[in-house]
NUFI-13328 format. One record per residue (C-alpha): residue number from 1; y, x, z. Coordinates in Angstrom, 1 decimal, always signed. Layout:
N
pos,yy,xx,zz
NUM,Y,X,Z $
...
This chain:
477
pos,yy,xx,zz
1,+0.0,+0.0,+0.0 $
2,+3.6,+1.2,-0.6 $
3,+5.6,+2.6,+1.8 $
4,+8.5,-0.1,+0.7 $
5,+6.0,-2.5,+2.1 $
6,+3.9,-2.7,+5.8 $
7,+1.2,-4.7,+6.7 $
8,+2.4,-6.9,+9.8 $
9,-1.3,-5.4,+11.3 $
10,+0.7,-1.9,+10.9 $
11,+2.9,-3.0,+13.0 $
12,+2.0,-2.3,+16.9 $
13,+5.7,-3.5,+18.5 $
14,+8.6,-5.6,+17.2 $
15,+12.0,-3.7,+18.4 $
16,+13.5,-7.0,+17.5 $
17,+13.2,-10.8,+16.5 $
18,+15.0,-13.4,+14.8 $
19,+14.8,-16.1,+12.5 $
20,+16.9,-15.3,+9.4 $
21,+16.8,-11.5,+8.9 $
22,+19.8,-10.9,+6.0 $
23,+20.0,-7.2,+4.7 $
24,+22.9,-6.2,+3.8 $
25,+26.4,-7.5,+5.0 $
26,+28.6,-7.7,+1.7 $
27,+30.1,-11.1,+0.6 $
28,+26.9,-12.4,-0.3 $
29,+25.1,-11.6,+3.0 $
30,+28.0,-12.6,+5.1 $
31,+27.7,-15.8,+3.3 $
32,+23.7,-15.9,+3.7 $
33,+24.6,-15.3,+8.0 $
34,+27.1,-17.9,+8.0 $
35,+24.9,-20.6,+6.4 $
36,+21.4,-19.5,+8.5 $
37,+23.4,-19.2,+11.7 $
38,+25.6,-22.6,+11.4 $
39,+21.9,-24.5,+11.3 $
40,+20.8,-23.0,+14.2 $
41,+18.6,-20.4,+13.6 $
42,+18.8,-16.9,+15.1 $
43,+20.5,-14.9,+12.7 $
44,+20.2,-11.1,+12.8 $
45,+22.3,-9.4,+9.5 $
46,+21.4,-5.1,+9.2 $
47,+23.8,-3.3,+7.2 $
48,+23.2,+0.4,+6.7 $
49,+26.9,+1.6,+6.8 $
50,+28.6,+1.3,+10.1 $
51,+30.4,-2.5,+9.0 $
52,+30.4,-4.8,+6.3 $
53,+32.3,-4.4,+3.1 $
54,+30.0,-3.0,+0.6 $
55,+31.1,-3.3,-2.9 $
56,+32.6,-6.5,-2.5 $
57,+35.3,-4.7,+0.2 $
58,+36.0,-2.2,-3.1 $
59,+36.8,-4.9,-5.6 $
60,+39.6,-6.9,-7.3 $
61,+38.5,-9.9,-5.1 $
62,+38.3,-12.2,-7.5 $
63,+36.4,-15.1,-7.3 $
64,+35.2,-17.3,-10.3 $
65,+35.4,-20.9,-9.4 $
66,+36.8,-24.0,-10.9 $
67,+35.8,-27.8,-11.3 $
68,+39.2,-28.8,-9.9 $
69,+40.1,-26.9,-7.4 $
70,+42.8,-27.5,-4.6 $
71,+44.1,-24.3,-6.2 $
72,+43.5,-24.8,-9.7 $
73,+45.6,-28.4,-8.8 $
74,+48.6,-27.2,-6.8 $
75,+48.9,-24.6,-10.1 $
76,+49.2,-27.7,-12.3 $
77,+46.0,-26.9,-14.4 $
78,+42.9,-30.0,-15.1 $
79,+39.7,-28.6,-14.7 $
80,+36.2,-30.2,-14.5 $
81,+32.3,-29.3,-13.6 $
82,+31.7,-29.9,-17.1 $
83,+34.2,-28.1,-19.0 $
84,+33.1,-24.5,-16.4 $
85,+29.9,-25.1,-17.0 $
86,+30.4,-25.7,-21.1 $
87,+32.5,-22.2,-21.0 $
88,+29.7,-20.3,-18.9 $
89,+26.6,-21.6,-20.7 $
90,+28.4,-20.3,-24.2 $
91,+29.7,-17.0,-22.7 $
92,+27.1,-15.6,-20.0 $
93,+24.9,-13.9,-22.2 $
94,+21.4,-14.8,-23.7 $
95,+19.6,-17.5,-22.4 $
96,+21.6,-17.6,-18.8 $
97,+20.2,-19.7,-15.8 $
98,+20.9,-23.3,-16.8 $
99,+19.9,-24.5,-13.3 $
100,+21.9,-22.3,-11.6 $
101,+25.3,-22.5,-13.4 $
102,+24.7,-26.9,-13.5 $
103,+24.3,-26.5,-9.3 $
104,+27.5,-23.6,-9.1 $
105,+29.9,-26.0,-11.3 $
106,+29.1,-28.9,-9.6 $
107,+29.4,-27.7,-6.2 $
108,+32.3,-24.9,-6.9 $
109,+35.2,-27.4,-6.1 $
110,+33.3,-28.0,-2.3 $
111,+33.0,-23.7,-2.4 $
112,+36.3,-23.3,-2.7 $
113,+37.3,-25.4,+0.5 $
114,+34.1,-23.4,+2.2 $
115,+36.1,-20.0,+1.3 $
116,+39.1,-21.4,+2.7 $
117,+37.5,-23.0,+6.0 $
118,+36.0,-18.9,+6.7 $
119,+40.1,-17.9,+6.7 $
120,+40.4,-16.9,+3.3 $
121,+43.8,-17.6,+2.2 $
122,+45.0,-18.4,-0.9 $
123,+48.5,-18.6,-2.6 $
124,+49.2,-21.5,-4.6 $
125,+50.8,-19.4,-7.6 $
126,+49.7,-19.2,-11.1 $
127,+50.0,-15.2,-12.6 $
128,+50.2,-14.8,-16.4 $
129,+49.6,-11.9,-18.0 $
130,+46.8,-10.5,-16.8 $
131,+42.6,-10.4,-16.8 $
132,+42.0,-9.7,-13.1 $
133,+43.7,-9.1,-9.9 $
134,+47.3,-9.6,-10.0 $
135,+49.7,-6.6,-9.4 $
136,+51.3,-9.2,-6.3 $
137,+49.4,-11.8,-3.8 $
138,+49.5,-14.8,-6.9 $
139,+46.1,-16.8,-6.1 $
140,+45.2,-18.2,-9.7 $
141,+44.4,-16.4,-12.8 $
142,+43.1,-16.1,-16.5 $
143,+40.0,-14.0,-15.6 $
144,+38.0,-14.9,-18.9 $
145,+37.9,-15.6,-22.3 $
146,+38.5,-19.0,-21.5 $
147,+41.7,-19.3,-24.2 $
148,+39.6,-16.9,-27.0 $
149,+37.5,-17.8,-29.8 $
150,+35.1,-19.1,-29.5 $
151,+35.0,-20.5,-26.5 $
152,+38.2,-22.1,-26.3 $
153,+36.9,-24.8,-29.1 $
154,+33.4,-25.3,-26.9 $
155,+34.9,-25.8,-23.5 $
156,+38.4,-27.1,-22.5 $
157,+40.4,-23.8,-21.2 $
158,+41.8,-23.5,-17.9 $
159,+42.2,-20.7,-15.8 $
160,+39.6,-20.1,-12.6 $
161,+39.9,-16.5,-11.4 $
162,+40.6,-17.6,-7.4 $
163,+42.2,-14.4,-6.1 $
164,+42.7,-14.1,-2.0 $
165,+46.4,-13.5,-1.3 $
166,+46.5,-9.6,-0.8 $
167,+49.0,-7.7,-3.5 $
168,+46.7,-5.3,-6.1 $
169,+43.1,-5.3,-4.5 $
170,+42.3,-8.5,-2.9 $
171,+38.4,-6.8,-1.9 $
172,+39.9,-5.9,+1.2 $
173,+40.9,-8.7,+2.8 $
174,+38.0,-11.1,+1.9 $
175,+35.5,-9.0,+3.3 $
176,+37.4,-8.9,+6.7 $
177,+37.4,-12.4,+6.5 $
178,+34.4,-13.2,+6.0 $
179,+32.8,-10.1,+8.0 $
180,+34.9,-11.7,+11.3 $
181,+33.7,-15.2,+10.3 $
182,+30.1,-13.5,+11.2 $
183,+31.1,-11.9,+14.2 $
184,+32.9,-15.3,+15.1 $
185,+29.6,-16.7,+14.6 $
186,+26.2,-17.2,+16.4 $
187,+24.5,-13.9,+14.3 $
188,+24.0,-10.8,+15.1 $
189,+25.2,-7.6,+13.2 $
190,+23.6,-5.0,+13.3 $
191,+25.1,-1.6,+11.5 $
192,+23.8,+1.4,+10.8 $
193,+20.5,+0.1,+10.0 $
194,+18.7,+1.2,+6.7 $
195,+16.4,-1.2,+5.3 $
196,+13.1,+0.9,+4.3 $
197,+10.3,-1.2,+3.8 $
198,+9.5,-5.2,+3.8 $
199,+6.7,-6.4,+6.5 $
200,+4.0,-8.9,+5.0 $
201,+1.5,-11.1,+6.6 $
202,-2.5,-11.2,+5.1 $
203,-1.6,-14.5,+3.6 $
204,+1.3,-12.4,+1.5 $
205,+4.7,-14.0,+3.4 $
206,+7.1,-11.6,+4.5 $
207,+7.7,-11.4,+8.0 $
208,+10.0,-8.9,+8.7 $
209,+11.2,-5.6,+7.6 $
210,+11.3,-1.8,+8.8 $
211,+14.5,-0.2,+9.3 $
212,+15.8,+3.4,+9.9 $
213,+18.7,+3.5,+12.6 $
214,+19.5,+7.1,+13.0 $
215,+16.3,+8.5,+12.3 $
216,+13.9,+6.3,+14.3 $
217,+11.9,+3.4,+12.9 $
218,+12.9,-0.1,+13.7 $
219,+10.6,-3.1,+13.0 $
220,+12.1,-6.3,+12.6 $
221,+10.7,-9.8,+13.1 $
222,+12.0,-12.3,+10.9 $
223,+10.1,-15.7,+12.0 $
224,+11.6,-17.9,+9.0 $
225,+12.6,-15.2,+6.4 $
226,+14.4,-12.6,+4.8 $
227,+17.2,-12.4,+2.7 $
228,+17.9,-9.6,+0.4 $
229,+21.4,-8.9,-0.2 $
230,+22.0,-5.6,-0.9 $
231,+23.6,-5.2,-4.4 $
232,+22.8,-3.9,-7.6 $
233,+21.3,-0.4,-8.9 $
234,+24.1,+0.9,-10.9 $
235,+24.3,+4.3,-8.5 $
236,+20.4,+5.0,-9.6 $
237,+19.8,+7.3,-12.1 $
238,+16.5,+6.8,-12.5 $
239,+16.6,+2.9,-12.6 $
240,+19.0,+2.9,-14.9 $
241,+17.2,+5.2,-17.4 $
242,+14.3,+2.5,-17.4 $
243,+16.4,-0.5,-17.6 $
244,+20.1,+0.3,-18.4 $
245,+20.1,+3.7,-20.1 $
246,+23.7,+2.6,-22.2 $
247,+25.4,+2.4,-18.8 $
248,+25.1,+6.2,-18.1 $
249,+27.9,+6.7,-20.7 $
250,+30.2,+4.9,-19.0 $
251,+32.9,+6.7,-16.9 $
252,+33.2,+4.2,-13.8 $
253,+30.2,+3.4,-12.4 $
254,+31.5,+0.2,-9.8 $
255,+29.4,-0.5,-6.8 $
256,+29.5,+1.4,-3.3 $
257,+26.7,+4.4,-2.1 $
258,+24.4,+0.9,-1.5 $
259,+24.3,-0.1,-5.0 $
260,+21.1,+1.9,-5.6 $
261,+18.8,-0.4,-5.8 $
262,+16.7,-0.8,-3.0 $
263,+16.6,-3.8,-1.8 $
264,+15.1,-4.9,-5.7 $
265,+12.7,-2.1,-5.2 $
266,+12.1,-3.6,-1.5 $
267,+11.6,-7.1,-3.3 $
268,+9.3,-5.6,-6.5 $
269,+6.7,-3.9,-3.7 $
270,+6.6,-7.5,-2.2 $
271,+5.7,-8.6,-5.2 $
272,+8.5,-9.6,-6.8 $
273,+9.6,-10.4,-10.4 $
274,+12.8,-8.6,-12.0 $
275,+15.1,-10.2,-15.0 $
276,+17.7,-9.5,-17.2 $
277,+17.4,-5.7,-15.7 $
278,+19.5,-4.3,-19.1 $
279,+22.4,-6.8,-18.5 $
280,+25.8,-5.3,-17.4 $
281,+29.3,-5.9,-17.0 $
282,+31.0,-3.2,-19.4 $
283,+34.8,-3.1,-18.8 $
284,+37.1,-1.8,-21.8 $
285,+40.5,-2.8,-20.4 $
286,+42.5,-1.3,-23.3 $
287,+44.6,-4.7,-23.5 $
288,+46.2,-4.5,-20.7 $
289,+49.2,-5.4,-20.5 $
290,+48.5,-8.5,-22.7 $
291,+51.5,-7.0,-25.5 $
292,+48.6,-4.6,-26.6 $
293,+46.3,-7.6,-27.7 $
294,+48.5,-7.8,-30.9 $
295,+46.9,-4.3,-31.7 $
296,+43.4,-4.2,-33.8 $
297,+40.2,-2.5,-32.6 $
298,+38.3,-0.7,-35.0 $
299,+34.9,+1.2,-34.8 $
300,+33.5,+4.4,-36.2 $
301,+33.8,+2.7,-39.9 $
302,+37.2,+1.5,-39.6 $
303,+36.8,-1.9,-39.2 $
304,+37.5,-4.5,-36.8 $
305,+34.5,-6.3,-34.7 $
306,+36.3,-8.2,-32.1 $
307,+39.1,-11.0,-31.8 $
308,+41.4,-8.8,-29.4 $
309,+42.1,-11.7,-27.1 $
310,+38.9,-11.5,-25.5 $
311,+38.2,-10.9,-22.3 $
312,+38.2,-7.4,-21.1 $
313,+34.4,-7.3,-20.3 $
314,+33.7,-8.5,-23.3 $
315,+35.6,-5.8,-26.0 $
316,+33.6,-3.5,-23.7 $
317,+30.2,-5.2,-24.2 $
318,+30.8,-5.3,-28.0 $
319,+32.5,-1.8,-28.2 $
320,+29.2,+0.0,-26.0 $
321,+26.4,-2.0,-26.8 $
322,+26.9,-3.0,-30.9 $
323,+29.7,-0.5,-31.9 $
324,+27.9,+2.7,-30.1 $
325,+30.9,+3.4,-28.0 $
326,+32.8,+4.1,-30.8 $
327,+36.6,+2.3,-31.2 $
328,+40.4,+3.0,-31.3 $
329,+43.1,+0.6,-30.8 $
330,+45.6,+0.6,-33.5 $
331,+48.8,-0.4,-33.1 $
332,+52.4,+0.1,-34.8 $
333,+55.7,+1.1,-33.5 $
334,+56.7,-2.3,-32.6 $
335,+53.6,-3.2,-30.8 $
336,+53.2,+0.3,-29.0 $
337,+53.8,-0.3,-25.3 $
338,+52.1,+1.7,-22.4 $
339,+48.5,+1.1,-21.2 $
340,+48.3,-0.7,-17.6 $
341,+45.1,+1.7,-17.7 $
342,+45.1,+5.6,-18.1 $
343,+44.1,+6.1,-21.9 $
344,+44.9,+9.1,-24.4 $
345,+46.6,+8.7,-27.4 $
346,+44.4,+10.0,-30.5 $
347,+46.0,+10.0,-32.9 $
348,+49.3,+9.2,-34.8 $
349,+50.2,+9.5,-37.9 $
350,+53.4,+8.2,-40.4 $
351,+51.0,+5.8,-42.6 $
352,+47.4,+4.1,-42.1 $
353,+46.0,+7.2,-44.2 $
354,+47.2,+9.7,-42.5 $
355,+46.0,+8.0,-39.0 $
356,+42.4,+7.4,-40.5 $
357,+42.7,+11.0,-41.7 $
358,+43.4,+12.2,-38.2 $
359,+40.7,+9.6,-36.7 $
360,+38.1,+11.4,-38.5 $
361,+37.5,+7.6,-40.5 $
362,+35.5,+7.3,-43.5 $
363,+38.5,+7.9,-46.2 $
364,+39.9,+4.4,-47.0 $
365,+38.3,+2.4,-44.0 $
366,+41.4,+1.8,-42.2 $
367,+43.7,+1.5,-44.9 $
368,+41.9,-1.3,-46.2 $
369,+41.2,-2.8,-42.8 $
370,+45.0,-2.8,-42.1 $
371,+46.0,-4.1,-45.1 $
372,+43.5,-7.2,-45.2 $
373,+45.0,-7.9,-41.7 $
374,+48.4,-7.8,-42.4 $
375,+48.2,-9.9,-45.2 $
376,+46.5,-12.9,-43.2 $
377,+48.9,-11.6,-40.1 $
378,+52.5,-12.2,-41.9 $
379,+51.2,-16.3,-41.8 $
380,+50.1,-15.9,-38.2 $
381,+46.5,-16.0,-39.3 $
382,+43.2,-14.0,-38.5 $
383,+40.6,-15.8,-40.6 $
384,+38.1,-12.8,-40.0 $
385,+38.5,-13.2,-36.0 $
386,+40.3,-16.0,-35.0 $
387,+42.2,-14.2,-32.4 $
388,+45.3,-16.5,-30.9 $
389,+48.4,-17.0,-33.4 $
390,+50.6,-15.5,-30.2 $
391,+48.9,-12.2,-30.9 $
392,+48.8,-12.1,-34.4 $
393,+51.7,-9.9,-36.5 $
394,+51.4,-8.0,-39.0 $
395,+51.3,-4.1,-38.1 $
396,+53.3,-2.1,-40.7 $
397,+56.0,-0.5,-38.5 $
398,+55.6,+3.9,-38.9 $
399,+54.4,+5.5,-36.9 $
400,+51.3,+4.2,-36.3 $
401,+49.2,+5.7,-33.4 $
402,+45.0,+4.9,-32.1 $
403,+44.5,+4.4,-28.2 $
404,+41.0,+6.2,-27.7 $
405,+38.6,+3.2,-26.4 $
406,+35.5,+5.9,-26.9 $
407,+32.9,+6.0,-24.7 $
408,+33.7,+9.6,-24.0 $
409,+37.5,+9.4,-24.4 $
410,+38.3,+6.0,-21.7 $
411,+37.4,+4.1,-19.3 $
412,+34.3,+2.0,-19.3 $
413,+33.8,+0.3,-15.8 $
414,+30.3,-1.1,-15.8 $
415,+28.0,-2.4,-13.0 $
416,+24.3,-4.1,-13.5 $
417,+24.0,-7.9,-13.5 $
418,+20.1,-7.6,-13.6 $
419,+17.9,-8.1,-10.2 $
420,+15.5,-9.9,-8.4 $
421,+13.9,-13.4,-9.7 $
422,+15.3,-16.2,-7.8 $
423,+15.5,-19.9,-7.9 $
424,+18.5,-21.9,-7.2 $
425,+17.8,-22.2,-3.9 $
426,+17.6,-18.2,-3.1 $
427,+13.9,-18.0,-2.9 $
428,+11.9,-15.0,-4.9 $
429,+10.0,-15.2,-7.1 $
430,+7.1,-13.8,-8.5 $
431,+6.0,-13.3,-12.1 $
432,+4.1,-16.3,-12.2 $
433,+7.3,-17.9,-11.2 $
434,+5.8,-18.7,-7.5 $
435,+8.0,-18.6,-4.8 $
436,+7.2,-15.5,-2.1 $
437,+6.8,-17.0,+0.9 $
438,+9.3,-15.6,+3.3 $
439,+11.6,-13.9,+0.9 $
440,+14.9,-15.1,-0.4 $
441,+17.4,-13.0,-2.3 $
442,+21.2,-13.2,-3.1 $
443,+23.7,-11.2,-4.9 $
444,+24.2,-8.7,-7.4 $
445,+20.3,-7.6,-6.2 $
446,+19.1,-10.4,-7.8 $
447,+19.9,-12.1,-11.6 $
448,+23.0,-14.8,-11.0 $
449,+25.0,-16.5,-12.9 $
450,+25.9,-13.6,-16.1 $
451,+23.3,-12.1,-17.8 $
452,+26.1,-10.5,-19.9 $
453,+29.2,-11.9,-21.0 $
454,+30.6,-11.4,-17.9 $
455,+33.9,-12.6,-16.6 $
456,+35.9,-11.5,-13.4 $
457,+34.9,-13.1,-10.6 $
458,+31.7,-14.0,-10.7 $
459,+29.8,-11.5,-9.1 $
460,+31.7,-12.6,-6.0 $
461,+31.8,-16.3,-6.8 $
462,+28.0,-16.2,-7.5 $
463,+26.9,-13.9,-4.7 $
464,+28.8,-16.1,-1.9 $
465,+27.5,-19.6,-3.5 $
466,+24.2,-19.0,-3.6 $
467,+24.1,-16.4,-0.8 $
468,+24.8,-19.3,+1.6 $
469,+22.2,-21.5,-0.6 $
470,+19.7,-18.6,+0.1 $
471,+20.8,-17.9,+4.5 $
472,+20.2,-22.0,+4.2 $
473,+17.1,-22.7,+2.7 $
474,+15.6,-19.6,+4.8 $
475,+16.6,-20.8,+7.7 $
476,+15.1,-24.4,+7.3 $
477,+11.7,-22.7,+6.0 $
């Protein structure tokens, strides 16, 4: 048997006993405490750094909700269940989990108000302009491709990135919300505990888990279940070279020292099945601020691939996975403004031939690519991609200059969407699609809501939703 799983005969003494055992105290396993403790069970929630935070304390803070939100309301926008879930089911990526986005838009409206009950504030002010976390302590934003072809004719737009009212990097503050919500709570934290290895019964339900705390063995009784919350892998090398090999190119790995993928190994020696496990969020923010959409990106042939308009995550997707990592954003004199984001200039020159000469670009390529733009761009058209009349003009202004959006040359911020097998209820499952007795999962170390296709905020809105789903269900097992 595996060392990432014991045999409860193994086990000669229980150091400690509860029953909900969470592992791992970021925004999804503060949400799992929260939900076990408030029915009553004995919660104890093992972290492995010295307090909660994980990755979700390191991000933007945004949250992906919608439905109709108080928030979404006070900003003067309509939403509905079925418009969010028309925009996710198109944009998520390859066959996404229909169950689980029908139960998150239905019960994201009710979320919201959950977020807010736990002290998470939010400010009733709308912020234009950009695709994440405000610069300022604005609560709503665009955080999608929500207004973008082609979504924007499947799915009414409206805008449902839910940021927490902190200026910049609203992380922060929601994880010391939430993390004093559990210590306000009936659970237990316990820090500095590294889970090591899952406990399981004869019958094959897991009953506890093994944990290092400063170099001695712990052994923890979990009498209803335990949920796995522990994030994603994308700080493992050699998990991502079997699943994900693409992301080693990219720059910014996002995820804290836990993101190694542990607890999905912890769940796959249980028994576990794991989906999705190539599927990533791959940022290319190289439209930011919003002026630089009017530019065109081209790949390695010169040609465009992508409506500009689009989200973020998604010109990385297209630029890593199906250009090779290979693109430049053009743009004129008029439309040259400086990046929000770090990002070299590579190349200028005084006419498209010149710039495609200095690109290294098959001879040509641009020049006819610019050219067939502008000529659709001077009626406030883009019949090839469709991107919004508000960023179409034509680009004919000398000199002309290439932002490098290379895999090698900028910033691609990636983290894996791929994990553990779960229903929508949090329970793991195996590849038969059985449930594991005693094992529940939440968070980025499972598969959520994106399978690609991702848009900002819903790691955190997924992970908190059905993290509490998962702390629940475990704890009336």
């Amino acid at each position: 048997m595996s060392r990432s799983l014991r045999d409860e005969r193994e086990i000669q003494r229980w150091d400690d006993v509860a029953d909900v055992l969470v592992v791992g105290l970021g925004a999804a396993g503060a949400a799992a405490a929260l939900e076990a403790a408030r029915t009553g069970a004995d919660t104890l929630v093992i972290e492995r750094a010295g307090g909660g935070g994980g990755t979700s304390a390191m991000s933007g803070g945004v949250l992906y909700l919608g439905g109709g939100t108080a928030l979404q309301r006070a900003c003067g926008f309509d939403d509905s269940a079925e418009a969010m879930f028309g925009y996710l089911m198109a944009s998520c990526g390859e066959g996404p989990d229909e169950a689980k986005l029908g139960v998150y838009c239905e019960g994201s409206v009710d979320h919201y108000e959950w977020l807010v009950a736990q002290g998470v504030p939010f400010k009733p002010v709308f912020h234009h302009g950009v695709s994440g976390e405000p610069p300022n302590d604005d609560g709503l934003v665009w955080s999608g491709s929500e207004r973008a072809h082609p979504f924007r004719d499947i799915a009414a737009p409206a805008p449902r990135g839910h940021v927490p009212a902190m200026e910049a990097q609203a992380g922060p503050l929601l994880m010391r919300r939430l993390v004093a919500a559990v210590e306000g709570s009936a659970a237990r934290v316990a820090p500095n505990h590294r889970c090591v290895a899952l406990v399981r019964a004869p019958d094959g339900a897991v009953v506890g888990a093994v944990a290092e705390h400063f170099g001695a063995a712990r052994a923890l009784r979990a009498r209803r279940g335990v949920v796995l919350t522990t994030g994603g892998f994308i700080r493992d090398d050699a998990m991502l070279a079997a699943h994900a090999p693409h992301l080693r190119r990219c720059k910014f790995r996002v995820g804290a020292e836990g993101d190694d993928g542990s607890g999905i190994r912890l769940g796959i020696a249980a028994g576990a099945a794991t989906i999705h496990m190539d599927a990533a969020s791959i940022s290319l923010p190289a439209t930011q601020p919003w002026g630089l959409k009017r530019g065109i990106l081209v790949d390695g042939a010169g040609q465009r691939f992508i409506n500009e308009d689009a989200y973020y995550g998604r010109l990385g997707e297209h630029a890593l996975l199906h250009r090779g990592g290979r693109a430049w954003l053009v743009v004129d004199d008029a439309v040259f403004e400086k990046p929000d984001y770090p990002r070299r200039v590579a190349a200028v020159g005084e006419s498209p031939a010149e710039l495609e000469r200095d690109l290294g670009l098959p001879p040509g390529s641009l020049e006819s690519t610019l050219a067939l733009y502008n000529r659709a761009a001077t009626r406030g058209e883009d019949p090839a991609f469709h991107k919004a009349r508000e960023y179409v003009t034509p680009l004919e202004r000398p000199p002309f200059g290439a932002f490098d959006c290379t895999s090698e040359g900028s910033l691609y911020a990636a983290f894996t969407l791929g994990g553990l097998h779960t229903d929508v209820e949090g329970r793991v499952l195996d590849p038969a699609g059985a449930a594991i007795p005693g094992l529940f999962a939440a968070g980025r170390s499972t598969s959520g809501l994106s399978v690609g296709g991702y848009s900002s905020g819903l790691s955190l809105g997924d992970g908190t939703f059905f993290g509490r789903r998962a702390g629940r269900t475990a704890a009336r097992t």
